[in-house]
C-alpha positions in Angstrom: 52.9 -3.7 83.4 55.1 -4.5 80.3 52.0 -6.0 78.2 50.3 -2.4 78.7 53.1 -0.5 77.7 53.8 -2.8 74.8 50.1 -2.7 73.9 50.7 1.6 74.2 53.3 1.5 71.6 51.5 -0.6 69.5 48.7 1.8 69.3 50.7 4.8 68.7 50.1 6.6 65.3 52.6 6.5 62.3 53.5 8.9 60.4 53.3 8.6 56.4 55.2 10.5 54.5 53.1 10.9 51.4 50.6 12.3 53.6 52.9 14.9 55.4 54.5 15.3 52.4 50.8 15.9 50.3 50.2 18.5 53.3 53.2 20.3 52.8 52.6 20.7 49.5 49.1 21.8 50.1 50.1 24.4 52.6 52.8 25.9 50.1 50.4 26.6 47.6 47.6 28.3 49.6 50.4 30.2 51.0 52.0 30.9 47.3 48.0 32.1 46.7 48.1 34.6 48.9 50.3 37.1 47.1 48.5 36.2 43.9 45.5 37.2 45.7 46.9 40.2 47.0 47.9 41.9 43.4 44.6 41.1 42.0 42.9 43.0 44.5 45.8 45.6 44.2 45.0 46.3 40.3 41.3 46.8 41.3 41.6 50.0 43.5 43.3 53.2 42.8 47.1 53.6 42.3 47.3 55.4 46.3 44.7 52.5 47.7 47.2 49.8 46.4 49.7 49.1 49.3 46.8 49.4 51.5 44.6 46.3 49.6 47.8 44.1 49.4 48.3 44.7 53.2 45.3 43.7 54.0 45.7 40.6 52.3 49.1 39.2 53.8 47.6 40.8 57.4 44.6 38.5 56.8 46.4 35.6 56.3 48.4 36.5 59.6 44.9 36.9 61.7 43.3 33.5 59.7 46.8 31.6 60.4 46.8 32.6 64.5 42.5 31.7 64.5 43.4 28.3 62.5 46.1 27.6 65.8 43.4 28.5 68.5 40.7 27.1 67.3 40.4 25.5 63.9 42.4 22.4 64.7 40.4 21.6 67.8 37.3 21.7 65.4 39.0 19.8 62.3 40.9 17.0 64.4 38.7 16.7 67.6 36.4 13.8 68.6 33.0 14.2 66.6 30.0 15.0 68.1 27.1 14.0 66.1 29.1 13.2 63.5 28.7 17.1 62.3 31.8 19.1 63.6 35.2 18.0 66.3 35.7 19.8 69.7 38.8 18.7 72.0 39.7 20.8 74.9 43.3 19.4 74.6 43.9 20.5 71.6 42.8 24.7 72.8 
């Protein structure tokens, strides 16, 4: 019984910290994009249509963030199948 729990915690996943680190990062700048995004699209319509187009931006990221937790991390992180796309029921 202690050889298979010894033999658990040796298979348990580390964390790095460059990666989580790299990830952090990543996520900060796609989330620093956003607004960026939003004026661009802002100085392309009408003064009154403004608000509106940088609403819809930061309300997309909302919708794309909550789909990303339901279902995007099952598909990006799951066991493979066919080595084409991930699907874990665990993870939904």
């Amino acid at each position: 019984m202690a050889s298979a729990i010894t033999t658990l915690a040796a298979d348990a996943p580390t964390l790095s910290a460059a990666n989580t680190g790299f990830m952090l990062i990543c996520s900060a700048l796609v989330m620093l994009m956003t607004p960026g995004l939003a004026f661009f699209y802002g100085g392309m319509v009408r003064v009154k249509s403004s608000l509106n187009m940088l609403m819809m931006s930061f309300i997309s990221l909302g919708i794309v963030t909550i789909l990303w937790v339901l279902y995007g991390f099952s598909l990006a992180f799951g066991t493979d199948s066919g080595s084409l796309i991930g699907w874990s029921s665990d993870y939904v």
